[in-house]
C-alpha positions as CSV (number, residue, x, y, z in Angstrom):
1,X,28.7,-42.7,-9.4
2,X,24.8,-42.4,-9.1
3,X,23.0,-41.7,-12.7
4,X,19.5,-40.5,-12.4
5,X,16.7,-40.7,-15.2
6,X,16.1,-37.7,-16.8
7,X,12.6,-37.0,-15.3
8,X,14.1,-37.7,-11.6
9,X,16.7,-35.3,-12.6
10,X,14.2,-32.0,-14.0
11,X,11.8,-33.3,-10.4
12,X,15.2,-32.4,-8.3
13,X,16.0,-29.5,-10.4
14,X,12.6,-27.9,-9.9
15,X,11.9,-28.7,-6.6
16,X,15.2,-27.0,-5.5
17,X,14.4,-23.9,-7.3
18,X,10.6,-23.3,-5.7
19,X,12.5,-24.4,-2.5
20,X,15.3,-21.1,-3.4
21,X,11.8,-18.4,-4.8
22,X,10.3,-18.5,-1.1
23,X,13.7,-17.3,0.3
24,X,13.0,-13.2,1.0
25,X,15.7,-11.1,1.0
26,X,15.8,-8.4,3.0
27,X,18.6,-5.9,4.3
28,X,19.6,-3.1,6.7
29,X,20.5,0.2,4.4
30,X,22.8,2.6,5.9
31,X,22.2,5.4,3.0
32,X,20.0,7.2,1.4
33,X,21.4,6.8,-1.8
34,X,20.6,2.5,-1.4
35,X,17.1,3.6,-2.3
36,X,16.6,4.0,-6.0
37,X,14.2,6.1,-7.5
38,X,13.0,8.0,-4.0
39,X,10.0,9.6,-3.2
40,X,11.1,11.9,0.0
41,X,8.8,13.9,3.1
42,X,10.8,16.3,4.8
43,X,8.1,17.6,7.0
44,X,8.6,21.1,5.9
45,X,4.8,21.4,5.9
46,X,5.2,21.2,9.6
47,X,7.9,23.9,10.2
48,X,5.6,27.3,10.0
49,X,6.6,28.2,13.0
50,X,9.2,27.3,16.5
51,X,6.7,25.3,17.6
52,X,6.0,21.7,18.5
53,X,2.1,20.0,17.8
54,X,2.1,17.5,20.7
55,X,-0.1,14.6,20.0
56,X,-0.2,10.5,19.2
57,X,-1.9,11.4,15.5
58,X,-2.5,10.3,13.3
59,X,-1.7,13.1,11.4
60,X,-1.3,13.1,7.2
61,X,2.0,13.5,6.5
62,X,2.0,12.4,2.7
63,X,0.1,15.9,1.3
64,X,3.2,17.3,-0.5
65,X,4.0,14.5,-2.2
66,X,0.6,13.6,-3.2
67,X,0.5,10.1,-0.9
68,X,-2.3,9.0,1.6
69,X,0.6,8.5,4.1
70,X,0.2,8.9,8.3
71,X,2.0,9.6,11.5
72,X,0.8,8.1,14.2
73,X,2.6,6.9,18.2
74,X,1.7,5.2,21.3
75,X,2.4,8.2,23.3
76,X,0.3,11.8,23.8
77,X,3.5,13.4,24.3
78,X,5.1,13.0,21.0
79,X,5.7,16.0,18.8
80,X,5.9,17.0,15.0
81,X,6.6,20.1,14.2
82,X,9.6,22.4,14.6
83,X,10.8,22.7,18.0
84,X,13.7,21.9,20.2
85,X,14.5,17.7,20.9
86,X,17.2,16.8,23.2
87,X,18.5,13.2,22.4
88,X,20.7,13.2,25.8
89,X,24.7,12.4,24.5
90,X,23.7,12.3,21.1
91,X,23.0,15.7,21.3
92,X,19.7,18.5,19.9
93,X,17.5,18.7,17.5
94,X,15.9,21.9,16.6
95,X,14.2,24.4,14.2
96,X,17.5,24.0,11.7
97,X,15.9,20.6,10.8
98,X,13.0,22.2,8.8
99,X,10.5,20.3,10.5
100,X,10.5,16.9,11.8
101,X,8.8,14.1,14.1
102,X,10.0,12.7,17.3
103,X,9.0,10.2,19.5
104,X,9.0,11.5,23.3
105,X,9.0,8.7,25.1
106,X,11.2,5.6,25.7
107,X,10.3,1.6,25.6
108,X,7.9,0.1,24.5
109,X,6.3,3.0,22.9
110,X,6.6,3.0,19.0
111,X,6.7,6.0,16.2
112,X,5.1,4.6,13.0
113,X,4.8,5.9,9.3
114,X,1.7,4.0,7.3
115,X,1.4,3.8,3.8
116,X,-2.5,3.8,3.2
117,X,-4.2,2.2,-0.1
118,X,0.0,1.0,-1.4
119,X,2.8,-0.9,-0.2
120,X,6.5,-0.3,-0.9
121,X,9.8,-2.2,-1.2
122,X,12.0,0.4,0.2
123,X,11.6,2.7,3.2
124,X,14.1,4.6,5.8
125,X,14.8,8.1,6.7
126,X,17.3,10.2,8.3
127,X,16.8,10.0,11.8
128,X,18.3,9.7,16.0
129,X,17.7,8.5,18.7
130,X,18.7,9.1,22.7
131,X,21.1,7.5,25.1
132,X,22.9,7.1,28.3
133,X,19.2,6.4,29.3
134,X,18.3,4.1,32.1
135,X,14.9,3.8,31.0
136,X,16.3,3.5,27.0
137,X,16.7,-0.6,25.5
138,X,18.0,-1.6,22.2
139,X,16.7,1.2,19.7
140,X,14.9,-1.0,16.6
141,X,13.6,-0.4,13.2
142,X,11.1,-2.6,11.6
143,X,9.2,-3.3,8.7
144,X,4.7,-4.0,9.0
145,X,2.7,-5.8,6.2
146,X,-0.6,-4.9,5.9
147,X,-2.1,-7.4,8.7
148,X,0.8,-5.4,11.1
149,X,2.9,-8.7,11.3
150,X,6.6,-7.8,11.6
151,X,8.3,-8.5,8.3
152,X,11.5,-7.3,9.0
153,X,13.2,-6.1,12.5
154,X,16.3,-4.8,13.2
155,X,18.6,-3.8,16.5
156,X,20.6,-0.7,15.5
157,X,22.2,-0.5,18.8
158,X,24.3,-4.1,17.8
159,X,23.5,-3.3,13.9
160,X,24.0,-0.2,12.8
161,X,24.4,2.3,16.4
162,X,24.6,6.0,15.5
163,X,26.9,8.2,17.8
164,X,26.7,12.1,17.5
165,X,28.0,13.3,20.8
166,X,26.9,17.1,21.7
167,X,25.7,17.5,18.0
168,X,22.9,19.9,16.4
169,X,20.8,18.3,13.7
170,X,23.1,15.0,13.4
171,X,22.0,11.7,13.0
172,X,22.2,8.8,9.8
173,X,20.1,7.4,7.2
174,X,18.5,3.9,8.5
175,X,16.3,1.7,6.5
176,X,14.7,-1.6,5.1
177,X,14.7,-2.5,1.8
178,X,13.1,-6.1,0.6
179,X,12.5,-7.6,-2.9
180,X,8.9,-7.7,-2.8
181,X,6.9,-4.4,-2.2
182,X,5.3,-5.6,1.0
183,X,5.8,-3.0,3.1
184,X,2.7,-1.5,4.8
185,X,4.5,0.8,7.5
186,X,7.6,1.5,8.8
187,X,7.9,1.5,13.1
188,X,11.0,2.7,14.9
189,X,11.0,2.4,18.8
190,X,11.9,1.5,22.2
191,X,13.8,4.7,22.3
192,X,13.2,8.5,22.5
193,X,13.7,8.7,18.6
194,X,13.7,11.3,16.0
195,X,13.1,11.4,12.4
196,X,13.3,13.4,9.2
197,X,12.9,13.0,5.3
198,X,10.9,9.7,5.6
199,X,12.2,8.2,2.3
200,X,10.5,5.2,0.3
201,X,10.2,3.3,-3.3
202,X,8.7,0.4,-5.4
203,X,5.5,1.1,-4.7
204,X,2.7,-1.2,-5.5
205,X,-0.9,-0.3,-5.7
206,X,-2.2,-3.5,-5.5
207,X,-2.4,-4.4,-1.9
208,X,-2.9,-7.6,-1.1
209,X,-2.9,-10.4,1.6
210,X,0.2,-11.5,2.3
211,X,1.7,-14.7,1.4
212,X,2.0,-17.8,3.5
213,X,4.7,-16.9,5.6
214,X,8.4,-18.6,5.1
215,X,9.1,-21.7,5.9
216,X,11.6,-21.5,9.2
217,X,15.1,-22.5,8.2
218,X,14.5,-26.0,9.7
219,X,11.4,-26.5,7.9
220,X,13.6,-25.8,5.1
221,X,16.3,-28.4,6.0
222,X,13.5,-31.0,6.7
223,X,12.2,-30.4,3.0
224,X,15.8,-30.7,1.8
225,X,16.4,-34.4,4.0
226,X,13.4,-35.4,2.7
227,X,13.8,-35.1,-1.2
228,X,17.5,-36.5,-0.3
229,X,15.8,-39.5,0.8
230,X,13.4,-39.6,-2.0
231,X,16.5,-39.3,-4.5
232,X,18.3,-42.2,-3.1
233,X,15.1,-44.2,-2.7
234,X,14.1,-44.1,-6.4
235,X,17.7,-44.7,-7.2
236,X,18.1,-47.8,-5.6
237,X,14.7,-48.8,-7.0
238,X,16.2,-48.1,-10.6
239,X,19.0,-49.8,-9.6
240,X,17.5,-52.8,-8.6
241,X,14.8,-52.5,-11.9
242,X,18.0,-52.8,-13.7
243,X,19.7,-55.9,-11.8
């Protein structure tokens, strides 16, 4: 049986929990109810009338709830506002929604939600999407840190699909939530899309670079051979020490 000193033993001990702290977690929520403490737009601001505001934004979205928060697309042709939405098999939206955005256009145009001046941990909303399109892919929601690098990203098609055939209003709550309030934006795309009561927590005021990214799980591995081979390497040398 191999006895290590007592120092070798702490080294090992620490090394392996820094090595566990740079792990993120992150998940795909399904709810609304996964985020704690929420702060919630439902667009209502936006539903004064039937109609639709057609335009790429941005537009301020975060007045009601007293946030510096924007709406913005790649694509003229998108709409907030109040207005009929078809979404093809998954059915209509319309004025019985309250007011809403929607993203008029299919891949590789992108619907985004920014949260200036704060970052959160948790972000999602209640949304839809079109189908039994040949010009729709793989429907995806992702997470943006400040710098707009992709911190999370996530196929709901083979994830988390959302089937409402001939509905009025349907759809299901999709979101990210991660330990660290990091979150800068939320994007959903490659899909005519549609979205209501944008939902968010753990915000942080202090916005900041973000940190080196991750190490890749087989930088990870390497790190892990590595102090293997430094553990059996100042064993044997104790070993011999003691010979």
């Amino acid at each position: 049986m191999m006895m290590f000193s007592s120092d070798l033993r702490i080294f090992v001990i620490s090394a392996w929990l820094l090595l566990l702290s740079t792990v993120s977690h992150a998940d795909l929520i399904t709810t609304a109810t996964d985020i704690t403490n929420p702060t919630v737009i439902d667009f209502r601001q936006f539903a004064q009338s039937e109609d639709f505001i057609f335009t790429a934004g941005p537009v301020q979205i975060g007045g009601l709830v007293g946030e510096n928060i924007q709406w913005s697309t790649t694509n003229a042709l998108s709409v907030i506002g109040n207005g009929r939405h078809g979404l093809t098999a998954n059915g209509v939206w319309n004025s019985g929604r309250n007011g809403y955005t929607a993203l008029n256009a299919g891949p590789p145009n992108t619907m985004r939600y920014d949260f200036i001046g704060f970052t959160v941990s948790n972000v999602g909303g209640f949304l839809n999407y079109g189908t039994n399109s040949a010009r729709n892919v793989a429907p995806i929601i992702e997470a943006l840190d400040i710098n707009d690098i992709v911190l999370e990203s996530y196929n709901l098609e083979l994830l988390a699909p959302i089937v409402t055939p001939s509905s009025f209003n349907e759809g299901a709550f999709r979101g990210i939530s991660r330990l660290s309030s990091d979150i800068a934006a939320f994007r959903v795309g490659n899909n005519n899309f549609v979205l209501d009561d944008l939902t968010f927590s753990g915000i942080s005021r202090t916005v900041t670079a973000p940190p080196d990214p991750i190490p890749e799980p087989s930088t990870m591995l390497l790190f892990g051979t590595g102090l293997l081979v430094m553990m059996l390497y100042v064993w044997r040398r104790e070993r011999l020490q003691q010979s």
